[in-house]
C-alpha positions in Angstrom: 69.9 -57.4 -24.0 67.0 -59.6 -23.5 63.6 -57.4 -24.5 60.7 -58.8 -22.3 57.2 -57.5 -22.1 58.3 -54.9 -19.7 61.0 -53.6 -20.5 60.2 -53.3 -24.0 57.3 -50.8 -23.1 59.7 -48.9 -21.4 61.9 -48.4 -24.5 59.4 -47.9 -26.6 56.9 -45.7 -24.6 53.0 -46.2 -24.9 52.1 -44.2 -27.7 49.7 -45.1 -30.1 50.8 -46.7 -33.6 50.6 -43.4 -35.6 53.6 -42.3 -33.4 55.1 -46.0 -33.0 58.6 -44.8 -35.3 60.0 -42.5 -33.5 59.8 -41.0 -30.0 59.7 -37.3 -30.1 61.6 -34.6 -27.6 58.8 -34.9 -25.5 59.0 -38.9 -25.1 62.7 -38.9 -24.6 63.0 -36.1 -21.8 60.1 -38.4 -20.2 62.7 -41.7 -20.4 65.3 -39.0 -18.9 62.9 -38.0 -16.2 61.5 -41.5 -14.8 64.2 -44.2 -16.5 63.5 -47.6 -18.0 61.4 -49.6 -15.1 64.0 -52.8 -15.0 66.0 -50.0 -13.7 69.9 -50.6 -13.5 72.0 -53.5 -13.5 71.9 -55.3 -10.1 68.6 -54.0 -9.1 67.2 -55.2 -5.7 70.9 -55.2 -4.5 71.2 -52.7 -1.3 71.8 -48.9 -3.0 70.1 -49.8 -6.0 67.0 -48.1 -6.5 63.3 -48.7 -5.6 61.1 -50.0 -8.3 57.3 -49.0 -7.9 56.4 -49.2 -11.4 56.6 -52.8 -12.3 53.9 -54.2 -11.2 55.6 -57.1 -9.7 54.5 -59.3 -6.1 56.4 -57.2 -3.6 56.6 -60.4 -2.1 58.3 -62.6 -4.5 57.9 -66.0 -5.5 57.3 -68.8 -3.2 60.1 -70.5 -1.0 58.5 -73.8 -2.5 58.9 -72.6 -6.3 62.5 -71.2 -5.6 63.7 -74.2 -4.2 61.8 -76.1 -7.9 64.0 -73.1 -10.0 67.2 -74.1 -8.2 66.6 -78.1 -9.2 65.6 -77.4 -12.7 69.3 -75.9 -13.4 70.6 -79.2 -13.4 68.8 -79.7 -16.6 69.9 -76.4 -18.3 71.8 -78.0 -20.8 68.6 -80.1 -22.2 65.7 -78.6 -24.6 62.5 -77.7 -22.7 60.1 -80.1 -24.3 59.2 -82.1 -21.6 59.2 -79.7 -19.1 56.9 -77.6 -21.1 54.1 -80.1 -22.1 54.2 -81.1 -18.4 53.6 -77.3 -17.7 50.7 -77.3 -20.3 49.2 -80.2 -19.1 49.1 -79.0 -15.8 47.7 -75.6 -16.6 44.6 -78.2 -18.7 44.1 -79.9 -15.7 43.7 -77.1 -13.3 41.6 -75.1 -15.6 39.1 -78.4 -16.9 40.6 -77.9 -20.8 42.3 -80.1 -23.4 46.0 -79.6 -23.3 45.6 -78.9 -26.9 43.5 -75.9 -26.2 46.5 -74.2 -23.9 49.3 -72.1 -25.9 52.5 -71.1 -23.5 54.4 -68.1 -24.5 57.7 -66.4 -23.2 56.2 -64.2 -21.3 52.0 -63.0 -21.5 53.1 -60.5 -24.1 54.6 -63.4 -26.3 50.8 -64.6 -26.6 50.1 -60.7 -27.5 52.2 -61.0 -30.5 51.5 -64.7 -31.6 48.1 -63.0 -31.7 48.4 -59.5 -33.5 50.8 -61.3 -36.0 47.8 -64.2 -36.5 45.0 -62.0 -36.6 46.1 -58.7 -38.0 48.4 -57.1 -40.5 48.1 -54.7 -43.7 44.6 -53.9 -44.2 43.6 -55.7 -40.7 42.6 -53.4 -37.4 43.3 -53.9 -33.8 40.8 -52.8 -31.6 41.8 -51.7 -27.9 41.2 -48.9 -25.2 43.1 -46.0 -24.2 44.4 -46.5 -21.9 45.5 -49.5 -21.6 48.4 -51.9 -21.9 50.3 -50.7 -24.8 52.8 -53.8 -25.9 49.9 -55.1 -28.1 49.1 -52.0 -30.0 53.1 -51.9 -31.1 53.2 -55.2 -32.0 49.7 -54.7 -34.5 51.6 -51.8 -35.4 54.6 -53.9 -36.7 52.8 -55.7 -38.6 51.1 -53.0 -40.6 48.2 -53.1 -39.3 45.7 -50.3 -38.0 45.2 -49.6 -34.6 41.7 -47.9 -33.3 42.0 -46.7 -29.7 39.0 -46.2 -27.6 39.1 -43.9 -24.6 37.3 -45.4 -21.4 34.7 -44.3 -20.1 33.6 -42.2 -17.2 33.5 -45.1 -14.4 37.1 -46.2 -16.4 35.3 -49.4 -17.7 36.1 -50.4 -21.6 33.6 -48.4 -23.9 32.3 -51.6 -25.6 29.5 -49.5 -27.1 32.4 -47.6 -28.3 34.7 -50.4 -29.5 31.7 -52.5 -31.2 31.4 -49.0 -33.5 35.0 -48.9 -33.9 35.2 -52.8 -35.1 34.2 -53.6 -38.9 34.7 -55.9 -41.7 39.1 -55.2 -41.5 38.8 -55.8 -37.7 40.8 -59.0 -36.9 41.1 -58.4 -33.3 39.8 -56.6 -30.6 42.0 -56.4 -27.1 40.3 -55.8 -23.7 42.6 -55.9 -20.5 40.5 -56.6 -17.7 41.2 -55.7 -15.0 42.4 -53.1 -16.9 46.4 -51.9 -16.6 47.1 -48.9 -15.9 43.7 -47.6 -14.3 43.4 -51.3 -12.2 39.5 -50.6 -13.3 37.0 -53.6 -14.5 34.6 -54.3 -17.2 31.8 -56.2 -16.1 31.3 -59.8 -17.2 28.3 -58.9 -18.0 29.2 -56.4 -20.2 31.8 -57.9 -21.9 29.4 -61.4 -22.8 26.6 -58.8 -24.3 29.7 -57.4 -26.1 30.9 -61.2 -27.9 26.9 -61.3 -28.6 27.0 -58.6 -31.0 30.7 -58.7 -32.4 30.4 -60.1 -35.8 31.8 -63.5 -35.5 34.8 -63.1 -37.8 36.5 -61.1 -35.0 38.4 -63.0 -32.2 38.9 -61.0 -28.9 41.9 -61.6 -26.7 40.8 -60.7 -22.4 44.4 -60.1 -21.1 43.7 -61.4 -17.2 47.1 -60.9 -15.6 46.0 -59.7 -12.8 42.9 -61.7 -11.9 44.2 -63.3 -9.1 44.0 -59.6 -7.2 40.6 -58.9 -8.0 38.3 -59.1 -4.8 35.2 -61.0 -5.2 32.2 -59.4 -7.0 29.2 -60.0 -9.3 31.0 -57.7 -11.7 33.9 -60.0 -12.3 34.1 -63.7 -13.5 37.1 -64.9 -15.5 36.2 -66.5 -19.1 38.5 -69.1 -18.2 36.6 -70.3 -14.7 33.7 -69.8 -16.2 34.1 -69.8 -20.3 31.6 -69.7 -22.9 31.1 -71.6 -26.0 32.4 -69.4 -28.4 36.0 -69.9 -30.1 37.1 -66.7 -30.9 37.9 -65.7 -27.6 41.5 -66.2 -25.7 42.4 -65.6 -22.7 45.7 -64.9 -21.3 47.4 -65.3 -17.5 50.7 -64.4 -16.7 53.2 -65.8 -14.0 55.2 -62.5 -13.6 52.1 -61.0 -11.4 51.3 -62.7 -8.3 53.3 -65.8 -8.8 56.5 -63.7 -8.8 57.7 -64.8 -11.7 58.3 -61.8 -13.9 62.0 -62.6 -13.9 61.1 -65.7 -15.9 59.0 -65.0 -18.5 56.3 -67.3 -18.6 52.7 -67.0 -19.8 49.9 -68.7 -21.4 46.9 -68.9 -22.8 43.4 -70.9 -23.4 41.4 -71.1 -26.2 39.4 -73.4 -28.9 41.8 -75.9 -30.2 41.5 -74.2 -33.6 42.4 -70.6 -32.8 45.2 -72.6 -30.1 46.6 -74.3 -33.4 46.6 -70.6 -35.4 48.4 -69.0 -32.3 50.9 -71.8 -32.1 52.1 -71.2 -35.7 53.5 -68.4 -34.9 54.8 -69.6 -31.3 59.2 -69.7 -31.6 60.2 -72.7 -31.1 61.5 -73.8 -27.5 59.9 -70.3 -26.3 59.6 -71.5 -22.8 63.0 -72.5 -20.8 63.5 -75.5 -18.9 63.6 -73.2 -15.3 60.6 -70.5 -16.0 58.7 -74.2 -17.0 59.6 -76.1 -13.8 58.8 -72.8 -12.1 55.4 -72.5 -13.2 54.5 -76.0 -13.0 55.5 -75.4 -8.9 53.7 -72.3 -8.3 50.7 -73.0 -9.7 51.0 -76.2 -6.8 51.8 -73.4 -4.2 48.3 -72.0 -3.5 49.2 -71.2 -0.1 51.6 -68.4 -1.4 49.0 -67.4 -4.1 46.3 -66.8 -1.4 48.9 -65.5 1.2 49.8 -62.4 -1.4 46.6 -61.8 -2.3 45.5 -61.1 1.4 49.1 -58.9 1.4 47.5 -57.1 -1.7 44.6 -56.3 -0.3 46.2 -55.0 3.0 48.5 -53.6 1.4 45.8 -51.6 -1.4 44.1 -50.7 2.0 47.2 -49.2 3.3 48.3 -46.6 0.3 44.0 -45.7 -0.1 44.2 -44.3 3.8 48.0 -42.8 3.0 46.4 -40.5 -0.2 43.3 -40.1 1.5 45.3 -38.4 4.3 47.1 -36.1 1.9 43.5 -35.6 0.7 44.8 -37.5 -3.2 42.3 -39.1 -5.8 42.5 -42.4 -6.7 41.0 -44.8 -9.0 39.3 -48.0 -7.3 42.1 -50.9 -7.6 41.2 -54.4 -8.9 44.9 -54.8 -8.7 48.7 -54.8 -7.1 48.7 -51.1 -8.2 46.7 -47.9 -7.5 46.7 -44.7 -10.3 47.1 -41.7 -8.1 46.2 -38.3 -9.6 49.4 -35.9 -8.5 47.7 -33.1 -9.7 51.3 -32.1 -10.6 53.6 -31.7 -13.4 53.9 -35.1 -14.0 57.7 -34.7 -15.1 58.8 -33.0 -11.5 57.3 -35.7 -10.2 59.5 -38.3 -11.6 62.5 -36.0 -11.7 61.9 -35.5 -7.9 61.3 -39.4 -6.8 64.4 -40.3 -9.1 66.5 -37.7 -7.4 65.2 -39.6 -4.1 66.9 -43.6 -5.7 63.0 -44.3 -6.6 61.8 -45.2 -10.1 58.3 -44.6 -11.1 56.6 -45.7 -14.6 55.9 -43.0 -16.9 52.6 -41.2 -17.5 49.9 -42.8 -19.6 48.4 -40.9 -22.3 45.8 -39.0 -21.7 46.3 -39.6 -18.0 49.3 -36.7 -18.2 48.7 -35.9 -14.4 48.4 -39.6 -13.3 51.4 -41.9 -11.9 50.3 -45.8 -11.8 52.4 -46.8 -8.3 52.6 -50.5 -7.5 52.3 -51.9 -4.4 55.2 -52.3 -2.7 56.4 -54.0 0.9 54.9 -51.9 4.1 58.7 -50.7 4.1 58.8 -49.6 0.7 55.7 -47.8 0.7 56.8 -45.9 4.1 59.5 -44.6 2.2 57.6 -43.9 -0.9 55.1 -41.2 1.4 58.2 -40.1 3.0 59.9 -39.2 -0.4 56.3 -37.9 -1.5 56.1 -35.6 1.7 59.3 -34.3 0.6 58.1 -32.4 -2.9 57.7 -29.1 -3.2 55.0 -27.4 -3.3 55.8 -25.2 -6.3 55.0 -27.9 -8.4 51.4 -28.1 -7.9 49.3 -27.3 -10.7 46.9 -24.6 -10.8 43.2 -26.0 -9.9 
């Protein structure tokens, strides 16, 4: 079986590194409960069930990339090297870099590990918040290196205060998602430049923006690749399995300094981009109709579930993002037990957010029968206030 950035979370669970060997009872009755998020073989077929925990466009990728996918498989037989330095220069282009500053990885967590495995390892720290994405912090862990969790704080921003205390002379790298996944929060720009100011300059500091394309405009938010600064520790990664639509494909990238592009491509696998997820990429990032088309969705969409839960009178945290973190102020395993009994799938909890469920956004459809299914849990679940 192919392990991708998702699904690997999934098997593993989002524990911190001190628990990253083996899950306990508690993990594995969670798996039970609320089930790998790929979900079963077949998925999206009619009967199979309803995947809100992925994270994915709802909408899919666009007619004009589909038809690009279905070309490129007349060249499945060939090596990817042309296909991907076309992809790479394209991504230079539309981003005003050198090609040689642009890394592509199989997938945005492929760039995680080229990084954790460059810039960590025994005796070495990573540096991240909790919560937040968790592939990274497993992947530091493999290679023996230490992993310092920050909580968020009160407004779910990172706690750079926090994380600049945490990160010391063994700190190779220090991770900030942003917008963050699972709370969909931000971290102002701001913030985050006043941050690299005070970092000591042997630390490089990966921004994970895969879902940057969903964040509404504000003064808060600027992406360090639209607007970068002079400073060659830092790395930021997109992904194409957000709103592209290309999760199935696994397809991600990065930019950078040529020199920290060079140490991340050393420990790139060879031919880690096919010949389809490159032709793919290359055609949706042409595609900016269907990019702007699903952001709009998004937003309605965001809209939509924020009047649902304020109806049933549920808290929320603001969404920068194709996902909303609902509290169910339930027990968060009836939960998953109930909407699995109901053919839906939901992602499992994030520590310490034990009564939180992260839903993505599905179609108007989907998320009619997500309320429905909602309406439908007993009331003997709630938790005591």
């Amino acid at each position: 079986m192919r392990i991708s950035r998702r699904n690997l979370i999934w098997r593993v669970g989002k524990a911190t590194a001190a628990a990253a060997a083996v899950p306990s009872l508690a993990e594995a009755s969670l798996h039970t409960v609320f089930g790998a998020v790929g979900g079963p073989a077949g998925a999206g077929e009619p009967g199979s069930p309803l995947q809100l925990g992925t994270n994915q466009n709802a909408y899919g990728p666009s007619e004009q990339t589909i038809a690009a996918m279905r070309q490129a498989l007349n060249f499945a037989s060939r090596h990817p090297d042309a296909e991907s330095e076309a992809l790479r220069e394209r991504i230079a282009v539309l981003h005003g870099v050198g090609q040689d500053e642009v890394v592509l990885g199989c997938g945005s967590g492929d760039i995680l590990r080229m990084a954790t495995n460059t810039f960590t390892g025994p005796q070495r720290k990573l540096v991240m918040a909790l919560p937040t994405f968790g592939l990274i912090s497993r992947y530091a862990a493999h290679a023996g290196a230490e992993v310092s969790s920050v909580p968020l704080r009160g407004d779910w921003s990172h706690d750079l205060q926090a994380m600049l205390a945490r990160s010391d002379a063994n700190t190779g790298l220090v991770y900030i998602c942003n917008p963050n996944n699972p709370t969909g929060s931000l971290t102002s720009r701001d913030n985050l430049e006043a941050f690299l100011r005070e970092l000591p300059s042997s630390i490089h500091v990966l921004i994970d923006e895969a879902y940057h394309h969903y964040v509404e405009q504000s003064s808060d938010y600027r992406s360090f690749i639209d607007r970068p600064l002079d400073d060659s520790r830092v790395i930021v990664v997109r992904s194409f399995s957000k709103i592209y639509g290309l999760g199935g494909m696994r397809i991600g990238y990065a930019v950078t300094s040529r020199r920290t592009a060079d140490r991340l491509a050393f420990n790139a696998l060879a031919g880690n981009v096919n010949v389809v997820a490159a032709t793919a990429a290359a055609a949706a990032l042409d595609d900016r109709e269907h990019v702007e088309r699903s952001r709009r969705l998004n937003a309605d969409d965001r809209q939509a579930f924020y009047n649902q839960a304020n109806a049933r009178m549920l808290r929320t945290i603001d969404s920068q993002t194709n996902f909303v973190m609902v509290n169910t102020e339930r027990q968060i395993g009836d939960v998953g037990q109930h909407f699995r009994k109901h053919n839906i799938l939901l992602p499992r909890p994030d520590a310490p957010l034990d009564q939180y469920i992260r839903i993505s956004l599905g179609t108007p459809a989907e998320m009619r029968e997500f309320w429905r299914v909602w309406d439908l849990m007993p009331a003997h679940t709630m938790m005591s206030m």
